[in-house]
C-alpha positions in Angstrom: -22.0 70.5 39.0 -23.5 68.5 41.3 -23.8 71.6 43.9 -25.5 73.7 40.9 -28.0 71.0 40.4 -29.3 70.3 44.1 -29.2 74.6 44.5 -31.4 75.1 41.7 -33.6 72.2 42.3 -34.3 73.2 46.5 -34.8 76.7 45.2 -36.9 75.5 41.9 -39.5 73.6 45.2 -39.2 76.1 47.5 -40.5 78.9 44.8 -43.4 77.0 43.5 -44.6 76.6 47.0 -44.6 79.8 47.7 -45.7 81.5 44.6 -48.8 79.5 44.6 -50.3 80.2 47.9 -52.5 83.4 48.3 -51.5 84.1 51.5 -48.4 84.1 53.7 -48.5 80.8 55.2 -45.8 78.4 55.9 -44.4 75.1 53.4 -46.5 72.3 53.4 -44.6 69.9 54.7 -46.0 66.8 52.5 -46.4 63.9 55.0 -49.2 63.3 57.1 -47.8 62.6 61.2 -51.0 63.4 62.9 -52.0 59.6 63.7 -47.9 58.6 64.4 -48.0 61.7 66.7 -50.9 60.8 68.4 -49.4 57.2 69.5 -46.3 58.6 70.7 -48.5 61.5 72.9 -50.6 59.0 74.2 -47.4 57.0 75.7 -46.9 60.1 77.8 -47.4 62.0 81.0 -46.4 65.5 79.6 -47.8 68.3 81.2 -50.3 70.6 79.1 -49.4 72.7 76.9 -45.7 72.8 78.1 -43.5 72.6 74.4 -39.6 73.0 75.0 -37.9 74.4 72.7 -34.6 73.0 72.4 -31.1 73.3 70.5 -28.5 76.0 70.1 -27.6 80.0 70.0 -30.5 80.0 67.8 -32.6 79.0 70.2 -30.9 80.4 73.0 -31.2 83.6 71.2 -33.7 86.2 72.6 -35.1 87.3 69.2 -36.1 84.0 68.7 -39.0 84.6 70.7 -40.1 88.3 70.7 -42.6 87.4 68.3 -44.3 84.4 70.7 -44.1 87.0 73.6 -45.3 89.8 71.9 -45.3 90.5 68.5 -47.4 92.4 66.1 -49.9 90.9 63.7 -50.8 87.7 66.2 -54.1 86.4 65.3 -56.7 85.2 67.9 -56.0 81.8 66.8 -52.5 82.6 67.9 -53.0 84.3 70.6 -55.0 81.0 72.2 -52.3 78.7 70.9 -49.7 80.9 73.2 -51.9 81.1 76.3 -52.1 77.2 76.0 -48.5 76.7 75.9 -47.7 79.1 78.6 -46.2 82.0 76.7 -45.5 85.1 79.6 -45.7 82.8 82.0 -41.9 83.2 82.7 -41.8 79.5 84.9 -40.6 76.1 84.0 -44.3 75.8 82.0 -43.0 78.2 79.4 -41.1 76.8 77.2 -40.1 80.0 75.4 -38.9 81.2 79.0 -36.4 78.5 79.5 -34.9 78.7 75.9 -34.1 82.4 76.6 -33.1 82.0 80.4 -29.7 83.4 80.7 -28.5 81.0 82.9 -25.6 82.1 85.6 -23.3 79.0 84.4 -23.1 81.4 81.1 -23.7 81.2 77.6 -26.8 78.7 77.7 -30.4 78.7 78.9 -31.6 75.6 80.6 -32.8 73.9 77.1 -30.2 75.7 74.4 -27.0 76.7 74.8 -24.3 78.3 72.5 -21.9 76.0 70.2 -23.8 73.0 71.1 -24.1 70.0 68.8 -26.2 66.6 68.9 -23.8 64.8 70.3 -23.2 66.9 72.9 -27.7 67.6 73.6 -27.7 64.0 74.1 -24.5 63.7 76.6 -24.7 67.0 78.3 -22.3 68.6 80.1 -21.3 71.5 77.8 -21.2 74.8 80.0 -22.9 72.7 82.7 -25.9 71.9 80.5 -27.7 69.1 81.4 -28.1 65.9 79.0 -31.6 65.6 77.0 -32.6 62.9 78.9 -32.1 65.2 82.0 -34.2 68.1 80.4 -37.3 65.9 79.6 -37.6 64.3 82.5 -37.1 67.6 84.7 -39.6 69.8 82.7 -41.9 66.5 81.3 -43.3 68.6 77.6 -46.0 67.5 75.6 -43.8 68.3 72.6 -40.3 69.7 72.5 -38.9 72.2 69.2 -35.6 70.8 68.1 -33.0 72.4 65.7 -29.0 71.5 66.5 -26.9 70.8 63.6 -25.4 74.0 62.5 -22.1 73.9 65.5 -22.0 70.3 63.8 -21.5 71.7 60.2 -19.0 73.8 61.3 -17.2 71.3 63.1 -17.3 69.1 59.8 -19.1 66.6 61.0 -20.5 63.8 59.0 -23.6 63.3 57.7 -23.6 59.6 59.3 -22.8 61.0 62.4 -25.1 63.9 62.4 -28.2 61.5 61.6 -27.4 59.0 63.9 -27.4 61.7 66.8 -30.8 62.7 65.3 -32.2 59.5 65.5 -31.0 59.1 69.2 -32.5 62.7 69.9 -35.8 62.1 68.2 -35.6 58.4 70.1 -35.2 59.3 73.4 -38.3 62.2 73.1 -41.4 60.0 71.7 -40.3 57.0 74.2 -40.8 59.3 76.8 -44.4 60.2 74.8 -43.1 63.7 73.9 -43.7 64.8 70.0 -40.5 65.5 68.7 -41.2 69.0 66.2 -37.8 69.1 64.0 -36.7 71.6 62.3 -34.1 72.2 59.6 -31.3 74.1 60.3 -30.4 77.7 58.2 -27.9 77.5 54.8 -24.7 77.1 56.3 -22.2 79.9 54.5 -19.1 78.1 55.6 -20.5 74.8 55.1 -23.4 75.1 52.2 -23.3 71.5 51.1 -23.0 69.8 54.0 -25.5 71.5 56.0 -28.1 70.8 53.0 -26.9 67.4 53.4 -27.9 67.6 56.9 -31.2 68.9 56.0 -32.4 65.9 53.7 -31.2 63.6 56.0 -34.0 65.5 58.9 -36.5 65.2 56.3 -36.1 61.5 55.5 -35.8 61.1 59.6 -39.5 63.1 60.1 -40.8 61.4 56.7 -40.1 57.9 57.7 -40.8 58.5 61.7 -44.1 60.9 60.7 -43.0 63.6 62.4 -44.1 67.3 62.2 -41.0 69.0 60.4 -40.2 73.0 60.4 -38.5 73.3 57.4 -36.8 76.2 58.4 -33.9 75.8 55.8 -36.8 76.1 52.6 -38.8 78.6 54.6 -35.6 81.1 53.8 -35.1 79.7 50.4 -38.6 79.9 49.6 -37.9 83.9 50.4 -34.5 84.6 49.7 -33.0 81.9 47.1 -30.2 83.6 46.4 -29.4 86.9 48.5 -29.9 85.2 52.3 -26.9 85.8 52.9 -27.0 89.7 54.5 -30.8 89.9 54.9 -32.5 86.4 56.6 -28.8 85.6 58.1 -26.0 87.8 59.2 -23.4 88.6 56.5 -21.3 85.9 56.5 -22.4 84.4 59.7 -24.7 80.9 60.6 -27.1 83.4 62.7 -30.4 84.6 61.9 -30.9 88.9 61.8 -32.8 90.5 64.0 -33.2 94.0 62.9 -32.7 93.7 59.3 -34.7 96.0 56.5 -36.5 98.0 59.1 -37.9 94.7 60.3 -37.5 93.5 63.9 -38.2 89.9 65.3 -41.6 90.9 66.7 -42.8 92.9 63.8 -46.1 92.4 62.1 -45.6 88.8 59.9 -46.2 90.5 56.7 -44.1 88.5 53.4 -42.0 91.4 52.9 -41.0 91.5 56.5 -40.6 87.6 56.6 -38.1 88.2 54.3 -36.1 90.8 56.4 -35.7 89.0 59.7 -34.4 85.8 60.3 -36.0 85.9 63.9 -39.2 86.7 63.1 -39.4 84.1 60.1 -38.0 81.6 62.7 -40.5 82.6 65.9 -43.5 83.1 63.6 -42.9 79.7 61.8 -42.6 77.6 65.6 -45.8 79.0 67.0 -47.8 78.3 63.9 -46.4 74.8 63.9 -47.3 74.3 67.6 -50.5 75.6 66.9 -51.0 73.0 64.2 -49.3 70.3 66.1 -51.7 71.3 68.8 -54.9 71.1 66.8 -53.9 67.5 65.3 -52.8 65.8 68.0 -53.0 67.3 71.5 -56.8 68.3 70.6 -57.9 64.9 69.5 -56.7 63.2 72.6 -59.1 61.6 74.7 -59.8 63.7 77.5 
């Protein structure tokens, strides 16, 4: 009963979000972080415009940005926001470059790598990967994308666990004077109830902290409440599509086609965030 309830209630939010905006625009995410985000960029020494993005095979996965590199529909607004954070610039200044990097130890890029879980971002060493710690200070962001959590659900981790690592992820960014940009991670198949479980406890991380949040999890709800399953994410699988519907991850971001690929809704949603995070925080530093 309990599973019914918090189903219908995520779905019954994500809905009347969407519904009631006139155009295709992502979740409001319902906290203000621009001022907390400002403190924490101020501590910092980041170079400009460089943004890691950070976390798993969803990361690591090329799809993730086709749309950032060259995808249809890309407004000038965009368009500027990617030229700032290096987008085609294929060097350690792009962060959409090193997420996608197939790297020769295998099976990782230098800042995601497959089956990885927070515990194992923060310590490193899986498939030669380097710790956090290691990534920041080697590639010193402005801001860093983070989603790791589903190789934890799978694994059965607990919720305790999971928001600990969190906290030490989200930690060991902004005292460096990086802005931590969470994200949610997708509905789980295996593991519905514990990955939401995971999900609420990012949001009361980025609520309390003030941090920009993704919510990628309610983005896909908002689209797909019930069928995801097959269309946003492979059948049966934890991974976003990419070609799904006649819709591939660089395809114009029209709402029918953000509710085909999983890629696309995933890319589309980071560089808009960026572009806000960008605007409220990086703009109004003083120069």
């Amino acid at each position: 009963m309990r599973l019914v309830l918090l189903d219908t209630a995520l779905v019954l939010l994500a809905l009347s979000s969407f519904s009631a905006r006139g155009e295709d625009v992502p979740l409001s995410q319902g906290w203000d972080y621009a001022e907390a985000m400002r403190k924490v960029a101020a501590k910092g020494s980041g170079r400009a415009g460089v943004v890691l993005h950070v976390g798993d095979s969803i990361t690591y996965a090329n799809p993730y940005g086709a749309w950032a590199r060259d995808g249809k529909g890309r407004t000038a607004a965009d368009l500027a926001a990617l030229k700032w954070m290096h987008a085609g610039a294929r060097d350690d200044t792009d962060g959409w470059y090193l997420a996608s990097f197939d790297h020769p130890d295998g099976g990782r890029s230098h800042t995601a790598c497959g089956g990885l879980r927070a515990d194992e971002l923060l310590a490193g060493g899986k498939q030669g990967m380097p710790s956090l710690a290691e990534i920041l200070d080697r590639y010193t962001p402005q801001a860093a994308v983070v989603m790791v959590g589903t190789n934890d659900a799978s694994a059965g981790r607990t919720v305790d666990a999971y928001r600990r690592d969190m906290e030490a992820v989200v930690e060991a960014m902004a005292s460096r004077g990086v802005v931590p940009i969470v994200s949610t991670i997708p509905p789980h198949v295996h593991r519905q109830e514990l990955a939401r479980s995971y999900n609420e406890a990012l949001r009361e991380i980025a609520r309390r902290r003030g941090l920009p949040l993704i919510d990628f999890e309610r983005e896909i709800l908002a689209r797909r409440p019930r069928d995801w399953d097959g269309t946003l994410l492979n059948r049966g699988d934890v991974h976003p599509t990419a070609e799904s519907g006649g819709t591939g991850p660089a395809s114009e971001p029209t709402k029918e086609n953000l509710r085909n690929s999983g890629y696309l809704l995933r890319g589309w949603l980071s560089v808009k965030k960026i572009t806000e995070v960008k605007r409220a925080v990086f703009d109004k530093q003083p120069k």
